[in-house]
C-alpha positions in Angstrom: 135.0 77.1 -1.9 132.0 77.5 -3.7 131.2 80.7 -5.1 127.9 82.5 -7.5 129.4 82.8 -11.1 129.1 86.4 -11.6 130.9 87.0 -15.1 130.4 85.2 -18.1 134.2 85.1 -18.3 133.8 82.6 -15.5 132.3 80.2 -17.5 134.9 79.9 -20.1 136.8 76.8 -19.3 133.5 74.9 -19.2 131.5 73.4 -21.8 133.0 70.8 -23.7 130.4 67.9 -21.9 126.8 67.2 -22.4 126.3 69.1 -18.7 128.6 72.1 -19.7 126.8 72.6 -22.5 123.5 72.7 -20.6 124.9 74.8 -18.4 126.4 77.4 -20.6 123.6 77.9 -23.3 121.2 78.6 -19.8 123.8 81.1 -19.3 124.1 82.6 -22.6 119.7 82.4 -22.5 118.9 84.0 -19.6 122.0 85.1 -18.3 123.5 85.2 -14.6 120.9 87.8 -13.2 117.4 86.1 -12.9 116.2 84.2 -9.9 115.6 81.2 -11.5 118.3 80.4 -13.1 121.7 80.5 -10.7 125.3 79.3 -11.6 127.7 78.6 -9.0 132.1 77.2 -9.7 133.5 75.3 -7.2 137.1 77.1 -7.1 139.7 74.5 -7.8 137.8 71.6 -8.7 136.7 72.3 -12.5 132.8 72.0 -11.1 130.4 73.6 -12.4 126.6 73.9 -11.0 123.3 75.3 -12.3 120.0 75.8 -10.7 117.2 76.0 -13.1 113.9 76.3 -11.1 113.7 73.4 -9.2 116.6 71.6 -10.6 120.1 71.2 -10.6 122.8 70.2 -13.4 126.2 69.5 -12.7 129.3 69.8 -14.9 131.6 67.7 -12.1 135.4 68.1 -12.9 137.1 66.3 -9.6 135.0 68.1 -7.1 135.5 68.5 -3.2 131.8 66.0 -2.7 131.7 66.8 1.4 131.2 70.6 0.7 129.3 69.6 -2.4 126.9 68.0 -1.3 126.2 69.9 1.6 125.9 73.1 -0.9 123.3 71.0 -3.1 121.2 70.4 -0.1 120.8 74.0 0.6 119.8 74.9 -2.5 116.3 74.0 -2.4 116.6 72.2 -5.6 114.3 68.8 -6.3 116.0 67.1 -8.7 119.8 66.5 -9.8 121.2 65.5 -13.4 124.9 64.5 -13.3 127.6 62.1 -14.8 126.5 58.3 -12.7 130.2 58.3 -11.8 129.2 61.8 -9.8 125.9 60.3 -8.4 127.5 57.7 -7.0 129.7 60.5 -4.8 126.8 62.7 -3.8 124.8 59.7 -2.1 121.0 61.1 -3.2 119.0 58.6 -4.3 118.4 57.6 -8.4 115.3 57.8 -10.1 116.6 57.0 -13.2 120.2 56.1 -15.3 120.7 56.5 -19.2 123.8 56.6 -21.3 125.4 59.9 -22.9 126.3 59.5 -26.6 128.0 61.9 -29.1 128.3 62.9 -32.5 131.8 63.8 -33.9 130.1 66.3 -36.5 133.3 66.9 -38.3 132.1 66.4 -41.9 129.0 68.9 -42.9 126.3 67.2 -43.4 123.2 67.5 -46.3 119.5 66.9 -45.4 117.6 65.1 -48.8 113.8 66.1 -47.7 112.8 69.8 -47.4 112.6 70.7 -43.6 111.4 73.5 -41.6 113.3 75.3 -39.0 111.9 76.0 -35.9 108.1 74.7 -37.0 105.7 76.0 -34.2 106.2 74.6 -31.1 102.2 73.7 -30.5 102.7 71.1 -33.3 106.3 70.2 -31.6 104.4 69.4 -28.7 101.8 67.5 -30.3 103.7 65.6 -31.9 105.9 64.7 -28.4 102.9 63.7 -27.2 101.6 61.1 -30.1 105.5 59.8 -29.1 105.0 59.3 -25.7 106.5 55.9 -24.1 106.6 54.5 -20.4 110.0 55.4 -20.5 109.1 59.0 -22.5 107.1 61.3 -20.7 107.0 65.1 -22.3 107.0 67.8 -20.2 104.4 70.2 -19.1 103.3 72.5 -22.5 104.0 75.8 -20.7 107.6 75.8 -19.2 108.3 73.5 -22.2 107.0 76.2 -24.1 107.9 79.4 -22.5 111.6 78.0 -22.2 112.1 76.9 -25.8 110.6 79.8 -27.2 112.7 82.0 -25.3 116.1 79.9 -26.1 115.2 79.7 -30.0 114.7 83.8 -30.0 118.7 83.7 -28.0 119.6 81.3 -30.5 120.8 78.7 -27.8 118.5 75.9 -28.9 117.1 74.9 -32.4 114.4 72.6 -34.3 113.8 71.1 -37.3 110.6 69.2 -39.0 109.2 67.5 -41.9 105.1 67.8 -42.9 103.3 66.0 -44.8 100.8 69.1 -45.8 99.9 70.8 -43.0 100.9 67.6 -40.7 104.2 67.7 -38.5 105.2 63.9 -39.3 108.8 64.4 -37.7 110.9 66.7 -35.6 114.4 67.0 -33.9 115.0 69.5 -31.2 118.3 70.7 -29.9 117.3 72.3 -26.3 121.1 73.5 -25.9 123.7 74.6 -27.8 126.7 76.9 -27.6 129.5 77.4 -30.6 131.3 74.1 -29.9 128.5 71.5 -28.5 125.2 70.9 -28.3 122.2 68.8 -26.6 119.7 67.0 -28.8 116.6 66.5 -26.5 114.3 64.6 -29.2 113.9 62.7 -32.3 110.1 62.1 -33.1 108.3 60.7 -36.1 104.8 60.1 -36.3 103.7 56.6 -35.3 101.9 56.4 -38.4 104.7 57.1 -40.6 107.4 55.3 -39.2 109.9 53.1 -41.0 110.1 55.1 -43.8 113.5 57.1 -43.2 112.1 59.9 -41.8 114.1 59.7 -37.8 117.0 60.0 -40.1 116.4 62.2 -42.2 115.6 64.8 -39.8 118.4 64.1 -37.6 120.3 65.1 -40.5 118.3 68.4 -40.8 118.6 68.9 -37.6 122.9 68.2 -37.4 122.9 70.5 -41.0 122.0 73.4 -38.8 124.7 72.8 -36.2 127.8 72.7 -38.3 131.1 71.2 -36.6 129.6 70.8 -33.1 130.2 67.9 -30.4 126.6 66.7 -30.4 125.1 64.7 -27.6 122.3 62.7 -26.5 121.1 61.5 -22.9 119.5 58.7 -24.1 117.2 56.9 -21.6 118.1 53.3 -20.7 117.1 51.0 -23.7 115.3 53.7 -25.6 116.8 54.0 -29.5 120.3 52.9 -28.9 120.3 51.2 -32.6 118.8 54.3 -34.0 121.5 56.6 -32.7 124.4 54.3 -33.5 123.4 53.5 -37.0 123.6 57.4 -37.6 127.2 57.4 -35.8 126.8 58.2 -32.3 128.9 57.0 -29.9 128.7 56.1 -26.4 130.4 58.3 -23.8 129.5 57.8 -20.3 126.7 57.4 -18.2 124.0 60.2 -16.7 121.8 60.2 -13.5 118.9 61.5 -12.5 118.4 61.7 -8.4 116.2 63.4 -6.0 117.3 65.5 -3.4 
C-alpha cells in the first residue's frame, strides 16, 4: 500500500542513496505540508516517492512495480528520475541515462584558493550559462532561483566560488544535502580560464563544507567522467530520466 508521508519520523530509514538524499533534504526544505512538494512510502517495500511540481524522484528499495506504476500515473507528474535498474520495471519511456558516482569523504579535506560561500546566485547562473553543452542545458533562472535560494536559507543545499575580481571564474553547487549525504548538481569554470586547476580546486571548496558526507554525482552520459575520477569518485549505479 502506498500511503502520503505525514511525519518526518517516516522518513528516517531513507537516505543513504543519491535519490534519498533528494528526497529528504526537499523534506527537510519545504517540509510535508505544501502542494508542491508531496512524499508518499510504499509500506513494505523500502520505496520511497517525491513529487516536486511536475516531477517525480524515486528512492526504489524492492518495490511492488504493478501498484507502482499505476500510482505514478495518477500523479500528474511529467517527468521521472530513478535508479535504470527501476526504469526498466516501471516501462515509461527514457529520455536520457547517466551514471551515479560517489565520494567516500572520510578524510577532511583543505581548499588552497580563497573561495566564497554561497556567491550570488545571478552570477551562479551566469556562469551555468557560459557552461552550457548539448548534453548541459541549465534550467530556467526563476525556479532555479527561487528553489536554491530557499534551500541555502534551510541549509539543505550549499555553493562555493572562486573570482577573479569581481568575476565568478568557478563554482560548485550542492542542490541537496542532509547530515550523512549529499547531491552535487554542478562543477563550472569559466571557459576562458580552464586548465588551470580551478574544477578542482573548487570541488575541494565545495567537499570542505560538507565534512564526512556520502557525496554523489548524476553525471550525464560521457560528460566529465575523468574529471570526477581523478578527484576519487566512484561509480555506483546507473540513473534514468523518463517521461510519463
Amino acid at each position: 500500500m502506498i500511503k502520503k508521508v505525514e511525519y518526518e519520523d517516516a522518513l528516517s530509514s531513507f537516505g543513504a542513496t543519491a535519490f534519498g538524499c533528494q528526497i529528504l533534504s526537499a523534506a527537510e526544505a519545504y517540509g510535508l505540508n505544501e502542494p508542491f512538494a508531496q512524499f508518499w512510502v510504499q509500506e513494505g517495500t523500502g520505496t520511497l516517492l517525491c513529487k516536486l511540481d511536475d516531477a517525480l524522484i524515486l528512492d526504489a528499495g524492492s518495490p511492488d512495480f504493478d501498484e507502482l506504476t499505476d500510482f505514478i500515473r495518477m500523479t500528474g507528474a511529467n517527468r521521472l528520475l530513478c535508479s535504470s535498474a527501476a526504469a526498466k520495471q516501471t516501462g515509461f519511456p527514457v529520455t536520457s541515462t547517466g551514471q551515479i558516482m560517489v565520494y567516500e569523504n572520510a578524510e577532511p579535506v583543505q581548499a588552497r584558493f580563497l573561495f566564497e560561500k554561497n556567491p550570488g546566485l545571478r552570477d551562479i547562473y551566469a556562469l551555468l550559462s557560459a557552461c552550457a553543452t548539448e548534453s548541459f542545458t541549465p534550467p530556467e533562472f526563476e525556479p532555479f532561483y527561487m528553489d536554491m535560494s530557499h534551500r541555502i536559507r534551510h541549509d539543505t543545499a550549499a555553493a562555493v566560488g572562486i573570482r577573479q575580481g569581481d568575476t565568478l571564474v568557478s563554482c560548485a553547487v550542492c542542490s541537496a544535502r542532509t547530515n550523512e549525504t549529499a547531491v552535487l548538481s554542478a562543477v563550472c569554470v569559466d571557459p576562458g580560464q580552464r586548465c588551470k586547476g580551478l574544477g578542482h580546486e573548487t570541488l575541494s571548496a565545495l567537499i570542505s563544507q560538507l565534512p564526512g558526507r556520502r557525496i554523489f554525482i548524476l553525471r550525464t552520459q560521457d560528460e566529465n567522467e575523468d574529471f570526477y575520477r581523478s578527484y576519487g569518485f566512484t561509480a555506483c549505479g546507473e540513473f534514468s530520466e523518463m517521461k510519463i
